[in-house]
LUMPAKOL-629294 format. One record per residue (C-alpha): residue in one letter; x negated, y negated, z. Coordinates in steps of 0.2 Angstrom, whole numbers, padded with zeros to 4 digits, always signed. Layout:
BEGIN
AXYZ;...
//
This chain:
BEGIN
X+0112-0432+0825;X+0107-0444+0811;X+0089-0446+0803;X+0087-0463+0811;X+0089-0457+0827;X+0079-0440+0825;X+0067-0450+0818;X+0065-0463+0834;X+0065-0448+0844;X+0051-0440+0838;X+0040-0456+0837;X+0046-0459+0855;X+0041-0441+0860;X+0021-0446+0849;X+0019-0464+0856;X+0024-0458+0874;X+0011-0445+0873;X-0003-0457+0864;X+0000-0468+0876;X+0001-0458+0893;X-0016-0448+0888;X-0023-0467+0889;X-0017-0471+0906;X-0024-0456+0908;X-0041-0460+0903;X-0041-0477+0914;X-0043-0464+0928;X-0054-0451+0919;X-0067-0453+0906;X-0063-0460+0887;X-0061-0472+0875;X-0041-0478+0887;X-0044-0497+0877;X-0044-0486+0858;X-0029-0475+0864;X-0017-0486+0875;X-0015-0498+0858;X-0015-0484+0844;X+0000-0476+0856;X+0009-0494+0857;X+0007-0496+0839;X+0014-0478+0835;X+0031-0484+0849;X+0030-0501+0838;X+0036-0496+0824;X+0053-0491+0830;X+0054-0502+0849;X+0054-0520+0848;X+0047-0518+0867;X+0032-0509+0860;X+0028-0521+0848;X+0030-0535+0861;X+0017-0527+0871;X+0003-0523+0859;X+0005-0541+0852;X+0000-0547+0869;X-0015-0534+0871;X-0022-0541+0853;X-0020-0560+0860;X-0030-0554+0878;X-0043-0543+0864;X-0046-0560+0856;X-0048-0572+0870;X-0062-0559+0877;X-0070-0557+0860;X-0069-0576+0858;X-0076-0578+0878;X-0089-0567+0875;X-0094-0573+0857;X-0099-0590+0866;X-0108-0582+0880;X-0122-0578+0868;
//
C-alpha cells in the first residue's frame, strides 16, 4: 500500500468519524451545525464529493445569514 492511499484512508477513517458524531448530535444535544462541516472539511481534502457537499452547506449558511441580517 502506497502513502497516498494509507493516507486517504486515514482521513476517511477521521472525517467519517467527525461527521457521524454530528449526525449524531442532530438527535442528541450539541453544537451538530459546528461538527457536520469540520467532518466534511476533514473528507474534503481528499474526496471531491466532500468538498462538493460542504460548498453547498457554506452557500445555505450564507443565504440564512444574509436572510436574517435583513430581518433586523
Amino acid at each position: 500500500m502506497n502513502l497516498k492511499k494509507l493516507r486517504q484512508i486515514i482521513i476517511a477513517v477521521i472525517g467519517f468519524t467527525v461527521l457521524t458524531i454530528g449526525i449524531i448530535m442532530i438527535v442528541f444535544p450539541g453544537p451538530a451545525f459546528i461538527i457536520i462541516p469540520i467532518g466534511l472539511s476533514i473528507l474534503a481534502t481528499e474526496f471531491v464529493w466532500a468538498k462538493k457537499n460542504l460548498e453547498k452547506i457554506k452557500n445555505k449558511m450564507k443565504a440564512a445569514k444574509d436572510r436574517f441580517s435583513e430581518n433586523k
